[in-house]
C-alpha positions in Angstrom: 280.9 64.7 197.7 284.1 65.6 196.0 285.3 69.4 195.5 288.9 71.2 196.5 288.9 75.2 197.7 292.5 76.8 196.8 294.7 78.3 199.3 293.1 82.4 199.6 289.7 81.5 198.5 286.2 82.3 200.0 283.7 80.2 200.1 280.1 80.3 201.1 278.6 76.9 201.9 274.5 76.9 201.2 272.2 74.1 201.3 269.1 73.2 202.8 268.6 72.6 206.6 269.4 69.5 207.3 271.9 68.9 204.3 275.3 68.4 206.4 276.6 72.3 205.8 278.1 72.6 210.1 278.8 68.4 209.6 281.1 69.3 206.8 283.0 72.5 208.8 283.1 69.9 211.7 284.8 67.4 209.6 287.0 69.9 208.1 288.2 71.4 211.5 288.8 67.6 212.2 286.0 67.4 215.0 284.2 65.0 214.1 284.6 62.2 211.1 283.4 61.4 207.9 281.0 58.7 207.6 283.4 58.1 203.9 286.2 59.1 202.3 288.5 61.5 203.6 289.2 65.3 203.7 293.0 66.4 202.8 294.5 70.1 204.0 297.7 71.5 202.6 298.1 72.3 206.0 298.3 70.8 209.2 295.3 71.5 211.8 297.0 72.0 214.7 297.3 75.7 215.1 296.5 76.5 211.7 292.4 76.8 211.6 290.3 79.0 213.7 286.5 77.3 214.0 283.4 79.6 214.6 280.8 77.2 215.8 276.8 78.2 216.3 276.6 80.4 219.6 273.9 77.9 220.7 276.7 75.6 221.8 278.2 77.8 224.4 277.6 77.4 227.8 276.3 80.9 228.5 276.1 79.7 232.2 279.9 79.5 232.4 281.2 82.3 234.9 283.6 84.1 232.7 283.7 88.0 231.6 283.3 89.3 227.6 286.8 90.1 227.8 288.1 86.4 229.3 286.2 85.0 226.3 287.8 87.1 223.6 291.0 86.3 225.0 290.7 82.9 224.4 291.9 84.0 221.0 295.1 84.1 222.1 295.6 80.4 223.0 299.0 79.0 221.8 299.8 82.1 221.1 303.5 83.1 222.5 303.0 87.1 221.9 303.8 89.3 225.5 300.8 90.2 227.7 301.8 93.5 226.8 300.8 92.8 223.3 297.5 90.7 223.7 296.6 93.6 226.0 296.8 96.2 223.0 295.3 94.1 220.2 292.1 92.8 223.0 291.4 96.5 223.1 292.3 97.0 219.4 289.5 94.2 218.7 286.8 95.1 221.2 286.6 98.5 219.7 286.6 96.9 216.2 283.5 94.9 217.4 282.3 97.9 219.1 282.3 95.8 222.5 283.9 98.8 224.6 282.4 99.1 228.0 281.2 95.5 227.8 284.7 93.7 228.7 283.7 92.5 232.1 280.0 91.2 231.2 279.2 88.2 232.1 277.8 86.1 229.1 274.7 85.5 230.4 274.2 89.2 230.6 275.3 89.4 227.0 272.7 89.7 224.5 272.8 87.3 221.2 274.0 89.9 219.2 276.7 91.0 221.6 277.8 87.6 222.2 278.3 86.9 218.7 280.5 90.1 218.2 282.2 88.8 221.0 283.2 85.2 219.7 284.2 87.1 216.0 286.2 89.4 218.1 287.9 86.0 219.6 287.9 84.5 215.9 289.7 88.2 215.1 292.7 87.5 217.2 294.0 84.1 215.6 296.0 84.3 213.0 295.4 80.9 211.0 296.2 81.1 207.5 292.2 79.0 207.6 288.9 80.1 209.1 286.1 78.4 209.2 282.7 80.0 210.2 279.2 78.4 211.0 276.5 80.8 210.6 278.7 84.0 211.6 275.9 86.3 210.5 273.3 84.9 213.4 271.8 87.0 216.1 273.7 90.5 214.1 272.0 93.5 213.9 272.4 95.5 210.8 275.4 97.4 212.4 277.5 93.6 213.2 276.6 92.5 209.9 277.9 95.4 208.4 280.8 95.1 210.5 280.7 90.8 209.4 281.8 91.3 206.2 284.3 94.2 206.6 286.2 92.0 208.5 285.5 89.0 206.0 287.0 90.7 203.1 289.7 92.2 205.3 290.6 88.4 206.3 290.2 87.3 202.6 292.2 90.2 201.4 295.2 89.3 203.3 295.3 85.8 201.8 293.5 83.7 204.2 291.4 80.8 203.3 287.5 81.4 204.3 285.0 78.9 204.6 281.4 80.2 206.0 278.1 78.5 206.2 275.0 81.0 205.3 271.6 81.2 204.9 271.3 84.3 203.6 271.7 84.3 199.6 271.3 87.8 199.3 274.3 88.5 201.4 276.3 85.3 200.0 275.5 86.9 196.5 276.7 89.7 197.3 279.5 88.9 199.7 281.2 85.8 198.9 282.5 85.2 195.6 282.0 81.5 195.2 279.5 78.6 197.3 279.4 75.3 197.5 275.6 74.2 197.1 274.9 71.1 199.1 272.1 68.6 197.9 270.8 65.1 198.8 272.5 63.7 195.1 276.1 65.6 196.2 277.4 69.0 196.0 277.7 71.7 193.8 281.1 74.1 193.5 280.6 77.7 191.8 280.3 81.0 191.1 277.7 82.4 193.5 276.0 84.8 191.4 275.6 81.7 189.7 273.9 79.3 191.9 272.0 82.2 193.7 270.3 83.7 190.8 267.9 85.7 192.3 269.6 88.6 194.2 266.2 88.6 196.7 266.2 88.3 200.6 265.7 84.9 200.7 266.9 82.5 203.4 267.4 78.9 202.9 265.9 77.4 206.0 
């Protein structure tokens, strides 16, 4: 496997299930290592990538509030509390969480709960995000509400890399995907590799 994303791009990565798609964002994020080879970043990690992982590996057991898990967004940040207090409002309403701050996750629903963890994602401010599956557990209203804030982040010259199942929406979203198979990957134009603009879903 051997491709290079430039700094400001967006990148969907598709495959089937199985193929390595969260291992890759893993390795990227420098959580876990390659079985070969290496991956390079003109950056360096620390403090400058934000990692969405699946909501099924959150402890929904673990006694904290809606708004404590948002805030989490803030960590290493230096900013006042006066300032993380305006922009944890300023997110909540983006993700239309008002009225949910002090929720306990396991009250949350999925959908909620994965507004909530983009709402944390909303408040870093790495120059690289990287996204496993963002769209899960969304209601028509959060996915809508997904990819305002994608090409927002895109738009202001962040580097993007999301893991979807959804072609339609990667077709129509995301400008360029890396297709993962057993003999390697595939780097290109989306409209491209996803020829069909139909609702299907690689599983």
């Amino acid at each position: 496997m051997d491709f290079e994303l430039p700094e400001g791009s967006l990148t969907a990565v598709i495959g089937a299930n199985g193929s390595g798609k969260s291992s890759l964002l893993k390795v990227i994020a420098g959580l876990q290592k390659p079985l070969a080879g290496k991956v390079s970043l003109a950056i360096p990690r620390k403090g400058s990538l934000s990692f969405l992982p699946q909501q099924q590996h959150l402890d929904r057991q673990f006694p904290i509030s809606l708004q404590e898990l948002v805030a989490a967004g803030f960590w290493g940040s230096k900013q006042s509390p006066e300032i993380r207090h305006q922009r944890i409002k300023a997110v909540l309403e983006d993700w239309c969480l008002t009225g949910l701050e002090q929720r306990p996750l396991m009250a949350l629903s999925g959908g909620e709960l994965q507004r909530a963890l983009l709402a944390r994602l909303s408040l870093a401010e790495a120059p690289l995000l990287l996204l496993d599956e963002p769209h899960a557990a969304l209601d028509e209203l959060g996915q809508s509400l997904l990819w305002k804030h994608l090409h927002n982040w895109h738009a202001e010259g962040r580097t993007l890399v999301v893991v979807c199942h959804d072609l339609a929406a990667v077709r129509q979203h995301i400008p360029q995907s890396l297709l993962i198979k057993s003999s390697g990957c595939i780097l290109g134009h989306s409209t491209e590799l996803i020829r069909q603009p139909q609702q299907v879903q690689v599983a």
